[in-house]
N, C-alpha and C positions, 0 to 999 in steps of 0.2 A: 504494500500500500504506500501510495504518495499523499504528502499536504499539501495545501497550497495555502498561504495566511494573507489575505486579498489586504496589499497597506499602500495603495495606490493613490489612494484617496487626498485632497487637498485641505477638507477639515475646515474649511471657509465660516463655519458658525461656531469654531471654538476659537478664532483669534479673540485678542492676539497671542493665545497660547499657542498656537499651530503654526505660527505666520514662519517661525524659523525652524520649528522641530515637528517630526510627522506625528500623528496622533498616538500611533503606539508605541512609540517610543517615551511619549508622556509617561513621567514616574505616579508609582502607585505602591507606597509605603518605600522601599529603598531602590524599587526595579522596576524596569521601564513595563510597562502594559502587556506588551508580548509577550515576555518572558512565562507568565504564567498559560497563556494560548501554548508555546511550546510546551511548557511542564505536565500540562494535560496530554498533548498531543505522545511525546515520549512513551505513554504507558501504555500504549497497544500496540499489540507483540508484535507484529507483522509490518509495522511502519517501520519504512530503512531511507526516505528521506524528505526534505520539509523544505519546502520554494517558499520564500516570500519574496511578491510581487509589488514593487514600488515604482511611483515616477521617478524622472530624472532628476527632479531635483531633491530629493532626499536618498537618492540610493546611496551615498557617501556616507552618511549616516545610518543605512540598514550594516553597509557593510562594516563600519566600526563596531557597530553591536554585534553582528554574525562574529568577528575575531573573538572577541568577547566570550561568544554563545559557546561557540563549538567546542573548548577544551570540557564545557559542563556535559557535554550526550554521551548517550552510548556509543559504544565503539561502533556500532553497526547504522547508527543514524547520522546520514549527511545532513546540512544547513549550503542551503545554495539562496543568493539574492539575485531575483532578475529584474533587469531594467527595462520600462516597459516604454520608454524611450522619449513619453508624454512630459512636458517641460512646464503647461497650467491646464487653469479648470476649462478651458476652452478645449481642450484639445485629447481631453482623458478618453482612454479607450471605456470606461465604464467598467462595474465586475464582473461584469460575465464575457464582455472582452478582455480585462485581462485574463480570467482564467483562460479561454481560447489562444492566448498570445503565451502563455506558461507551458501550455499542452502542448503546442507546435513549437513553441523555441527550446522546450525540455524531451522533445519527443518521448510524451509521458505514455504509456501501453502497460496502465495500472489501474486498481481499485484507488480515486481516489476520496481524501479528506478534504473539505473546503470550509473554511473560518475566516468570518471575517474579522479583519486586525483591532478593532474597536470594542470586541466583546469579552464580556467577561463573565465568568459563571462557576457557583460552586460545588457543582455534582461531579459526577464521575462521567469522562468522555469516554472511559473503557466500557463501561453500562452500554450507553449506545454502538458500541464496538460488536459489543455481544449482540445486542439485537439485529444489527448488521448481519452479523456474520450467519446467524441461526436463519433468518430469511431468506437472505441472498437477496432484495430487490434493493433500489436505488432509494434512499431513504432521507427525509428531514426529520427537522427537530421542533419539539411544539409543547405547547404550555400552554394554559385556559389562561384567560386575563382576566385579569381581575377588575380593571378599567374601563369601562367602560369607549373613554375615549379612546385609547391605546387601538380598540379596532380599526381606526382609519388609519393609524403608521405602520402597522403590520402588513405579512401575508395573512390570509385567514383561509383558513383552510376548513370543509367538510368532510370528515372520518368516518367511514363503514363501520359494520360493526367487527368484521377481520382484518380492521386496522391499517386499511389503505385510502389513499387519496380518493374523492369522488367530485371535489370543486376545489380550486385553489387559485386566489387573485390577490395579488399584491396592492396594498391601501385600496382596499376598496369604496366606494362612496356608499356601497350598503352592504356592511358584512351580512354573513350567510351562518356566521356561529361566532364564538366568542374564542375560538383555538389560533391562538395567535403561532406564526413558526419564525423561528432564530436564525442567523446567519449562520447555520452552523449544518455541512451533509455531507451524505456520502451518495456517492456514484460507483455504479460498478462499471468495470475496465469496458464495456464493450457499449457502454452510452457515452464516452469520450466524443465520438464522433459525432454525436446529434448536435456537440456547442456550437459548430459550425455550421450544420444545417439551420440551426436556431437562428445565428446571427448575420446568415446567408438568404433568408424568412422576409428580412427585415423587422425581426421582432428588438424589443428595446433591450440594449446593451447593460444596461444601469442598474438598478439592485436586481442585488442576488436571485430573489425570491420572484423574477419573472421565469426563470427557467423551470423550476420544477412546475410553475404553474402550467406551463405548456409541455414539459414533460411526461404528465402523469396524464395526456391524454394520447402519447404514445406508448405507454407502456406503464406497467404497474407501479407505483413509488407507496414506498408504506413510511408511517408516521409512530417516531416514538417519542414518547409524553418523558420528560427529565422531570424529576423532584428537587425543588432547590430554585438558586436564583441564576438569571441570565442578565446582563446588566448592560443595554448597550447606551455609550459617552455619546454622546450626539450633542450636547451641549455644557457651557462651562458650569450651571446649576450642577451638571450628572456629573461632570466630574468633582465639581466640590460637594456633592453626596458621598461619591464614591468614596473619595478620598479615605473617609471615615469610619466608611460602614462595609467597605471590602473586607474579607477575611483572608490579609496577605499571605497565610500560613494555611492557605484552603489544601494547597498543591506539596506541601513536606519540604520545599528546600526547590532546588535546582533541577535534581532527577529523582524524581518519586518512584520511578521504575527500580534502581539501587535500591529504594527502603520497603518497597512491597511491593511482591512480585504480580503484577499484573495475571487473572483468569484467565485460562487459554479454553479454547472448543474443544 
């Protein structure tokens, strides 16, 4: 399995925090935002390496953290930063164009992981790993809201009763249920190639959460529910929440995989 940690982004509603450093790289307790995205990503067994995809102008900055990163993984997990060559917000490939710009410039021919760089959350991404792996289909992540409001900035998705897609539309102007889904999935190695079909469509390049929307009407994608919090920075209020109320010791240190051994199938 491959990651990809979508940190392309220009961050435009968190200056002037953002204005000179990329959003995840933003500290959260003594370490940059990402760090815990990888700390999670580390513990599933079959991940052997993690792309993060960034503009031009901050990949200087992903790769001083990658030097950083890399003496803390496993032996068997690479850290690669690809530059996705976008220099502003004019000109951003969107996420699901970079992901399609990672797959072709990494010639990736894997199950993969897709996170995006802004989020943050305290359950176990090995949990969903498992439920991955026990299904085999192409799978998001989702959590009932509690907000009412929250349904217009979400996906919202409608859930069968064996736990698969049956409607899913990103911000809708009239949700269809209250299941809001996270930037946070998994694809399996042989729907790699629809990203292009998708962005070849003309369908919108831009948040994550258009693709499985139009994904789950080629093919199955099932939805598993996380217990816990998902927490995405979108503005400087969320991050001086965060600040405070993140549980920086959610992930054990640097490699949680070293302190407990991640569930195998």
């Amino acid at each position: 399995m491959k990651a990809i940690i979508l940190a392309a982004g220009y961050a435009t509603r968190l200056y002037p925090l953002t204005k000179n450093c990329a959003k995840p790289l933003l500290p959260i307790g003594s370490r940059p935002m990402i760090d815990y995205l990888v700390d999670q990503a580390v513990t599933l067994p079959d991940l052997d390496e993690i792309y993060v995809v960034s503009n031009h102008r901050f990949a200087g900055q992903f790769e001083q953290w990658a030097d950083r990163r890399r003496p803390t993984l496993p032996s068997h997990v690479r850290l690669s930063v690809i530059d996705d060559q976008t220099t502003h917000e004019g000109d951003r490939l969107g996420a699901i164009g970079d992901i399609q710009y990672v797959i072709r410039h990494a010639a990736i021919d894997d199950d993969l992981l897709v996170m995006a760089g802004d989020n943050l959350f305290t359950w176990a991404l090995r949990d969903a790993w498992r439920h991955f792996r026990q299904h085999g289909e192409d799978m998001i992540l989702a959590q009932k809201l509690a907000n009412p409001e929250d349904r217009h900035r979400f996906a919202i998705a409608l859930v069968s009763e064996d736990g698969l897609v049956e409607h899913l539309e990103e911000k809708p102007a009239c949700p269809r249920s209250d299941i809001g889904v996270y930037a946070i999935y998994f694809y399996r190695r042989d729907t790699l190639p629809l990203f292009s079909r998708y962005l070849a469509e003309g369908n919108c390049p831009d948040a994550p959460g258009h693709f499985p929307a139009w994904l789950y009407r080629q093919k199955p994608v099932r939805v598993f529910f996380f217990s816990g919090r998902c927490i995405d920075i979108g503005t400087p209020q969320a991050y001086e929440d965060v600040m405070t109320t993140f549980p920086v010791s959610v992930t054990g240190g640097h490699n949680p995989a070293s302190q407990e051994a991640p569930d195998r199938l």
